[in-house]
N, C-alpha and C positions, 0 to 999 in steps of 0.2 A: 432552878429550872433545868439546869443542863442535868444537875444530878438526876432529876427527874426522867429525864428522856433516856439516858444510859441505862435509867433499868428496865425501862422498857423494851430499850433495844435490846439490853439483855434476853429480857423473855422472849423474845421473836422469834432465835433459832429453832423456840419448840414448834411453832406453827407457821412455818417460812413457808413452806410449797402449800399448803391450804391457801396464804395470804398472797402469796405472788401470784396464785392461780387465779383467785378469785379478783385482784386486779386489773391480770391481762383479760378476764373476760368480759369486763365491764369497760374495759378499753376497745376490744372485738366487736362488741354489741355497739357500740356508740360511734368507731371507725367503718359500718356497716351501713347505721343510720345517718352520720356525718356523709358519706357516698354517696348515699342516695338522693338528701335534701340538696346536694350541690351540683348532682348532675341534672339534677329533673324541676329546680329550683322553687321545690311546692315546700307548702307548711308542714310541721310534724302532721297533723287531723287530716288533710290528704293524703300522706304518704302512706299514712295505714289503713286509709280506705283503698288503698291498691290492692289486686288477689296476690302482690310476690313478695310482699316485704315479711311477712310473719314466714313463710317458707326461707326466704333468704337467711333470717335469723336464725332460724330453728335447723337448717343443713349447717350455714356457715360459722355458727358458733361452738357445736361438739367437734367439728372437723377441725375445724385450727387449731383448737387447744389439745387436739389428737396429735398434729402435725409439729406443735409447739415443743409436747413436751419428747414427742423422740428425737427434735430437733437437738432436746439437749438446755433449751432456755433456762431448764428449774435448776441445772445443776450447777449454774455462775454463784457467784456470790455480788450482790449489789456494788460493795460498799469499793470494790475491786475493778467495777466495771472500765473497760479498756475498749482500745481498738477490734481486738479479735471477737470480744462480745457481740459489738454493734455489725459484726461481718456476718454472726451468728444470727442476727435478729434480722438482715438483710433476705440471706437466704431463708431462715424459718418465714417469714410472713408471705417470700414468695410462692413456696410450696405451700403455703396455707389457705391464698388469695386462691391459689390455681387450683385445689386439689375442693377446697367451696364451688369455686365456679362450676367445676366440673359435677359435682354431687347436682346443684342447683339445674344442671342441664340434662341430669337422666328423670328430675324431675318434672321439668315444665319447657324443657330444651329452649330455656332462657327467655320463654315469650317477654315479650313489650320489654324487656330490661335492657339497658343497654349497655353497650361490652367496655367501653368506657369506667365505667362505675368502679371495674375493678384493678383498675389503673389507682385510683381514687383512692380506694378502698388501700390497698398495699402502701401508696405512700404515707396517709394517716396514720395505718398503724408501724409502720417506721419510726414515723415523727412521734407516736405516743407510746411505745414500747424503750423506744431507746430514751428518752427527754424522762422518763418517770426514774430509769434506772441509773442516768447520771447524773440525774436531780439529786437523788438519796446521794449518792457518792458525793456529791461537792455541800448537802445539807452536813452530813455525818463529817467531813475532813472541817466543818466551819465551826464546829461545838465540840472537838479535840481537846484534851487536857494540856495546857500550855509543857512547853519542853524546857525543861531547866537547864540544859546543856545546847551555847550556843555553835554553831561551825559555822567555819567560811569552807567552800569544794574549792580546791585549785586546779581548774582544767573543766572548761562548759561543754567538752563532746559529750561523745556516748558514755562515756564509764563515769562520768561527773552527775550526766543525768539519770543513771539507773541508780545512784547512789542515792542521791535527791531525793527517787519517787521511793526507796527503800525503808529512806527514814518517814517518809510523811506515809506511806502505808502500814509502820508497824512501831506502832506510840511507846513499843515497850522498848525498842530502842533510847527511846529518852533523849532525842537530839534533833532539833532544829533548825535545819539550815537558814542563813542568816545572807549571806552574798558565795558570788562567786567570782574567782581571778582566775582572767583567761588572757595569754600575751597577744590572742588574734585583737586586733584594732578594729575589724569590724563589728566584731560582739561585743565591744566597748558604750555601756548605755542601753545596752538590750536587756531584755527581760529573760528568763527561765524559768517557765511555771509560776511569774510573778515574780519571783525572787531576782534581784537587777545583779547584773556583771559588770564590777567597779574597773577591770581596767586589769592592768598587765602584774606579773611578781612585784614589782618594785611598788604597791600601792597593799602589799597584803599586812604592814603594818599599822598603816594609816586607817585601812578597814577594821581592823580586829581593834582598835583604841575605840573607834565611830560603833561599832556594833556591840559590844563587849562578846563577843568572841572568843571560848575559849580552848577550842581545837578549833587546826587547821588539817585539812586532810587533802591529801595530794591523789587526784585522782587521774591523774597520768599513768598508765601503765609502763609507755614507753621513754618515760624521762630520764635524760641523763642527770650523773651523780653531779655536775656541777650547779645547776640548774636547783637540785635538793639540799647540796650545801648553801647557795644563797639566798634559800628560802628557810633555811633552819638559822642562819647568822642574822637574817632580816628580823628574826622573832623571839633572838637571846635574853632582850631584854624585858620582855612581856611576859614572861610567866606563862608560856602556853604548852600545848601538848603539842606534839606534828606526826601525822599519823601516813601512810602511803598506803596504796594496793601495790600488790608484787608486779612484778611483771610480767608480759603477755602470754610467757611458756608456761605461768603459773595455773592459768586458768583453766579448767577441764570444760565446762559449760557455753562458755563465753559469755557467762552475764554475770553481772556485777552483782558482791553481796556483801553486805556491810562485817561479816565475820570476815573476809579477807581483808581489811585494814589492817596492819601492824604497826606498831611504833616504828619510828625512822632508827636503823642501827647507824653504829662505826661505820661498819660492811656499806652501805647504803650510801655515806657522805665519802671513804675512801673507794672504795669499787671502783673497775671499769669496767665496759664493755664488754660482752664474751667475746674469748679470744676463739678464731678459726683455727681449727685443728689440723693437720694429716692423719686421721684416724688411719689409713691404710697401712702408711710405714710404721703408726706403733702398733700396730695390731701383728704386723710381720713379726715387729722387734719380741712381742709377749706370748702369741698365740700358739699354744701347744709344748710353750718352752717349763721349763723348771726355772722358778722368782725367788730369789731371796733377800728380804727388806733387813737388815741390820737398822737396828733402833726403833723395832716396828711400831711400839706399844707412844713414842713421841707424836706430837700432832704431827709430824710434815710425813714420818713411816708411816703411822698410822692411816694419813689420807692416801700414801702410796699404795697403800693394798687396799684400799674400797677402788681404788679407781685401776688396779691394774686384773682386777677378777671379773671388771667387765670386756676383758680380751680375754677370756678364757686359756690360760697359762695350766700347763698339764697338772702343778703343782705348784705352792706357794709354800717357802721358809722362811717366820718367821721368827725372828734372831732379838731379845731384850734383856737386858740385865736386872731391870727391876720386874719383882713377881706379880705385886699389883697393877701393874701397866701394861705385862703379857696377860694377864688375865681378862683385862677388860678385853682387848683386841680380840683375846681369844672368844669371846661370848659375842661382838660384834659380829665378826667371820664366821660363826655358826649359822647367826640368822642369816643373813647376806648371801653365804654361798656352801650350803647342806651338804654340798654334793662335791665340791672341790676339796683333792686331799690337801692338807695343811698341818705339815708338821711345827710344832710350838715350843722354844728352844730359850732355856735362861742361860743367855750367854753373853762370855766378856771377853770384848773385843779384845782386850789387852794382852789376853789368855794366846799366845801360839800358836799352843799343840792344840789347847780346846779350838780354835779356828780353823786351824790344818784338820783334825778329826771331823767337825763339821763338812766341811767341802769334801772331803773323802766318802763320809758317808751320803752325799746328796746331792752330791754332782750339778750345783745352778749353774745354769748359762747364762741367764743375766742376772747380776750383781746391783741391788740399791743400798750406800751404804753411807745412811741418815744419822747412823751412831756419834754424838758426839756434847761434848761437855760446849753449852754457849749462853753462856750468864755471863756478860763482863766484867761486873765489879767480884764477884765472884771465884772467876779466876784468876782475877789479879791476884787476891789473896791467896790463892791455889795453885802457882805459876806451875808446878811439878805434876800435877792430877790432870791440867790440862796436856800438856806436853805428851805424858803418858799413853792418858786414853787416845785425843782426837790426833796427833801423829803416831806415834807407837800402834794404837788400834786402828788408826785406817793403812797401814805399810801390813802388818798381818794381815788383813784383809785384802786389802788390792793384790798382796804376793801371792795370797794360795787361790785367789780368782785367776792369775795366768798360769801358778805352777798346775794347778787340775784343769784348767782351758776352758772354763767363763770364756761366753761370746763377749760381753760385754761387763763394764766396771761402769758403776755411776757416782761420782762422789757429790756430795747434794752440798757447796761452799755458801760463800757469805759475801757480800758486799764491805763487811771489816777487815775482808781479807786484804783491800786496796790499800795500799801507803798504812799498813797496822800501825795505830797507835796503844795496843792495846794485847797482851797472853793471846785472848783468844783468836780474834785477828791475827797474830802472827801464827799460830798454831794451823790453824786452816792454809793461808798462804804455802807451810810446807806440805798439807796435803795434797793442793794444786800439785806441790813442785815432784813428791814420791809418784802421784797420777804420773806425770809428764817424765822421768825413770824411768819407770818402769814399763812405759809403753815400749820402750829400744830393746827390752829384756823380752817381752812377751809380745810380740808385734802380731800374733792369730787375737788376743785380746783387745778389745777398743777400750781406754781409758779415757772416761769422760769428767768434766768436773761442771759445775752448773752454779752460776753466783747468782743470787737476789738478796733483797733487803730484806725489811722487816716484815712477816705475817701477821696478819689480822687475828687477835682469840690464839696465836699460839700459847704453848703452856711459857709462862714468865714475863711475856708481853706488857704491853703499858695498860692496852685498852682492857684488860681486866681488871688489873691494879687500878686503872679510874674508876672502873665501876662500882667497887668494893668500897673506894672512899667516898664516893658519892654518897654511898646506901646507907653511910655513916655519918653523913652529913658535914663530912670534910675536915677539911682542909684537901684539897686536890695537888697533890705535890709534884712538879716541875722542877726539871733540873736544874733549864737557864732559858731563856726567854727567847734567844735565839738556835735554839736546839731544832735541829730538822732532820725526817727520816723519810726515806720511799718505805710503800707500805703495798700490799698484794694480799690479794686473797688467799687462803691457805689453797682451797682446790686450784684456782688459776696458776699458782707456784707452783703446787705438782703437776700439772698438766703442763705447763709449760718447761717444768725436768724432764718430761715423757718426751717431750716433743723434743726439746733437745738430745737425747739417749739418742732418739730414734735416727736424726738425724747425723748423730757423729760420726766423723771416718777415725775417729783414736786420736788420743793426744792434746783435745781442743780442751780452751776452756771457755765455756758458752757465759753469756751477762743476758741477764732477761730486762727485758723491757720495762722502767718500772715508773712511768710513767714521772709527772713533777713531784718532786718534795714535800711534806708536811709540814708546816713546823707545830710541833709540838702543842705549844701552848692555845695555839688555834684549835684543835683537838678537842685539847681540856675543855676549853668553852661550850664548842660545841655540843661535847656529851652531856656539859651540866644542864645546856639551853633543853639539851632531848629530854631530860629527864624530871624537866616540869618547874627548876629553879633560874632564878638569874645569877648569871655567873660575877664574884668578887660582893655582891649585895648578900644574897642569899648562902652561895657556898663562895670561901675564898678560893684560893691559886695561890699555893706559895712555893717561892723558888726557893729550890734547895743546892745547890751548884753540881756543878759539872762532879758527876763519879770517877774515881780513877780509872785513867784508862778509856773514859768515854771522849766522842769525838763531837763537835758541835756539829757536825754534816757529813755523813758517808759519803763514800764516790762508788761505780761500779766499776771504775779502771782506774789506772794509775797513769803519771803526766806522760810516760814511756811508753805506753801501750797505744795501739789504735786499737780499732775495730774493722771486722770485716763484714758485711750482710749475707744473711743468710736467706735462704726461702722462705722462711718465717718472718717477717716484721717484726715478732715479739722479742723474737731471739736473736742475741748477734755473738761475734766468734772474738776473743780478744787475743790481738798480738802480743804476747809475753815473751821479753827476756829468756834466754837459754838459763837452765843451771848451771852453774859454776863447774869445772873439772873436778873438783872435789867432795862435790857437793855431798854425793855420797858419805866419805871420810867425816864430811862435819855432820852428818845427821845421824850416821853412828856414834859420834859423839856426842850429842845432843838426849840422845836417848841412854846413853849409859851414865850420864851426868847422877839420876836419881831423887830420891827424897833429902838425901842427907847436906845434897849441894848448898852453899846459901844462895841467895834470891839473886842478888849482883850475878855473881859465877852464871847465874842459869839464863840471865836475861844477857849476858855478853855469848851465851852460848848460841840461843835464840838468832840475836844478833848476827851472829859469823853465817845462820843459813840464810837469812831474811833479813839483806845487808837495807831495806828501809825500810825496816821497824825503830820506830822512834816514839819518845815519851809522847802524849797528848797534848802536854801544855804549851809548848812552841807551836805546833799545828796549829790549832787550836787560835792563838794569839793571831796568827796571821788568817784565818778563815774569820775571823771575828772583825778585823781592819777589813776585808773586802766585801763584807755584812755593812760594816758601816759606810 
């Protein structure tokens, strides 16, 4: 039977304004004669022994359906019909009532009929114009092809309910709404277009077992990440999908459409809030100036020149040693900014004179200098290439940024740099300390340095490595179970090195806000939960232990340091330690040590500049008793 009707409804669209015409006019004709028999309360066989009713009929019926169709009625779609329709059928029927009456009175100037009738007349045809067209509409939504795909909406406002009526107007979506969870108490027990609202987050599990539900879709725009973590942990063990709309800056239209759903990312469950800027002082600190990003072609240089070409900076250099990584950057910054010069340079930091040449030839005022080896276990093995490059390559760089007069030096650090248990960590640490030198030497230059944690999707990062073994069906590999890290968004880390630049008087070393810790293995889960499996059933988690060098938990200061506040909330200023009087003496030795040193020699070398660099595993041991 149902088949039967879909193809009839099929054939319809060829003769839809024939049929819908032919409808409203036998609705016309009958709201004309229903007016009359109920103002004048005679039988049909009287009423057309009247001299007005066959004129009545014969004015008021080509005139309304005249009235009708430039009103626009024929060009709805039934099966769609809405509030704006019935707005539409409200005003058509009144200029149709009025513009009859009117015909009707150049004809018989309305003798014996009474004015009433068309009172009459206008609500009828309200009541049978609009009741035929959301008749169809709730006939057509009741003989639907069932949805094989069920969802619970998280969130019963506006964007929960234009999502709703999305799916139930457009079958080819394939999805069903099922309930909805809203933490308002009073819409607890209510209905939604029929569909009931079970109650707050904490009941979205209990509903998705009850319903068999197998996307939950977060229809929140304005939710915060913790809120979507407890809704992605509530649901690790079900085997579901969880899907969200973006947020409210996302939206161009401001209506909700079911292609804005995206899977829930990392970014989504780490993220915070957008941070408030001083676009003004970085716009001072960029606009008009000569930029030069060392390391540009890395995620964190990389995100420093999309985000510093919207200060329109006279020029932009940028500085990479690998050819495939300035290549991309370079084809990025073609589309992006056509019109901005931008010179594109393979170069090693390590290189001197090639540094010194560079700054000669290009004279930047402000200096980002991202360039730097940071793979932990990796440099462990590599104590010397670290050394090299991210000390050796940032002291040539920060020197000929004061000996040619850079306004500004940005050294972009790390959160490893605190109490280094680890090459890279301690390597960073001394570029803090050549920053913090060199500024007594070059004091027209501001030497800044800028510490955060770990980025989201950087190149080497975890949360791609989870991804990859996911796709693979695992094993998911964790280091130790109580492994924890701060984590930022790559834009929010560059914007908030902006903001720091902008803000420095020389010398500081800024710590970004990095909100609570991760740990780790919470992480793991949750990407396996995002990604449609149960985590330890479906894909395992296995601990692989601590890498050398690695630390159970970063800090962003050390037990010596304080902090100072800054105008920023995001941003604070760390009290460091002076360097030593000889500091100097030992980092030129530190750097002429070489490849040939052995590993002891080069870590007692380390050591004498960065006297609390120590192994991981004592740390470690004692961060692990204050875990438990």
């Amino acid at each position: 039977m149902k088949q039967r009707l879909n193809q009839i409804f099929q054939l319809l669209p060829r003769f839809k304004v024939p049929v819908v015409m032919g409808v409203d006019a036998s609705i016309v004709a009958m709201a004309i004669l229903a007016s009359f028999l109920l103002r004048l309360e005679a039988s049909l066989p009287q009423l057309f022994a009247t001299p007005y009713i066959l004129p009545a009929l014969i004015i008021g019926l080509p005139v309304q359906m005249t009235v009708f169709w430039f009103a626009g009625l024929y060009r709805g779609i039934w099966r769609f019909s809405s509030i704006p329709d019935l707005t539409r059928i409200l005003v058509a029927t009144f200029l149709g009532v009025s513009a009859s009456a009117l015909g009707l009175f150049f004809f018989n100037r309305l003798e014996s009929i009474p004015r009433s009738v068309y009172v009459i007349d206008w609500l009828i045809l309200v009541v049978g114009l609009g009741g035929v067209r959301f008749s169809y509409r709730i006939f057509r939504d009741s003989i639907r092809p069932g949805t094989t795909t069920k969802a619970i909406i998280v969130g019963a406002g506006r964007a929960g309910e234009q999502l709703f009526r999305e799916f139930k107007n457009n079958p080819a979506l394939n999805m069903g709404v099922v309930g909805f969870i809203d933490d308002e108490p009073a819409l607890k027990g209510k209905y939604l277009h029929g569909v009931p609202v079970f109650g707050g987050i904490p009941r979205v599990p209990e509903v998705a077992k009850m319903t068999g539900a197998t996307e939950i879709l977060i229809a929140i725009p304005s939710i915060d990440n913790k809120k979507i973590r407890q809704i992605v942990d509530l649901c690790a063990d079900l085997g579901v999908s969880v899907k969200r709309l973006p947020d409210l800056s996302s939206f161009v239209t401001g209506k909700v459409i079911a292609t804005q759903l995206k899977s829930v990312s990392p970014e989504d469950l780490l993220g915070r809030p957008p941070v408030e800027l001083n676009r003004q002082a970085m716009a001072e600190m960029l606009a008009g100036k000569r930029v030069l990003v060392t390391g540009a072609g890395g995620s964190i240089g990389g995100e420093l020149c999309r985000q510093i070409i919207a200060f329109q900076p006279a020029s932009l250099i940028l500085a990479e040693v690998t050819e495939l990584f300035l290549y991309e950057i370079e084809r990025e910054m073609s589309e992006l900014a056509p019109r901005l010069p931008v010179t594109y340079l393979i170069q090693d930091v390590r290189n001197r004179k090639a540094v010194d040449r560079m700054f000669r030839d290009h004279r930047p005022e402000v200096v980002f200098h991202a360039a730097a080896y940071k793979h932990v276990p990796l440099m462990e093995e590599n104590p010397w290439q670290a050394i090299e490059n991210n000390v050796g390559g940032t002291r040539n760089v920060a020197s000929a940024a004061g000996s040619f007069g850079a306004e500004r030096f940005v050294l972009v650090s790390t959160d490893k740099a605190v109490n280094p248990t680890n090459v890279m960590g301690a390597t960073k640490r001394v570029c803090e300390m050549v920053c913090t030198d060199l500024q007594q030497d070059y004091p027209e230059t501001r030497y800044i340095a800028v510490r955060f944690g770990n980025v989201l999707g950087s190149t080497g990062s975890v949360i791609p490595l989870f991804q990859k073994q996911i796709e693979a069906g695992g094993p998911v590999t964790v280091t130790h179970p109580d492994v924890r890290r701060y984590f930022m968004s790559i834009p929010e880390a560059v914007q908030l090195v902006m903001q720091a630049a902008a803000m420095g008087a020389g010398g500081e070393v800024f710590v970004l806000e990095m909100g609570d810790p991760v740990r780790i293995v919470d992480l793991a889960r949750e990407m396996i939960a995002l990604s449609g499996f149960i985590p330890e059933k479906e894909i395992k988690i296995v601990f692989t232990g601590l890498r050398p060098g690695e630390k159970l938990y970063e800090e962003l200061l050390t037990d010596a340091e304080s902090t100072v506040a800054t105008s920023h909330p995001g941003v604070r200023i760390a009290r460091l330690s002076k360097n030593s009087e000889d500091f100097r003496d030992r980092l030129d030795s530190l750097l002429k040590t070489g490849a040939v040193t052995s590993r002891t020699d080069l870590m007692e070398q380390l050591r004498s500049v960065v006297p609390e660099y120590g192994p991981a595993i004592e740390a470690n041991r004692k961060r692990l008793r204050l875990i438990q």
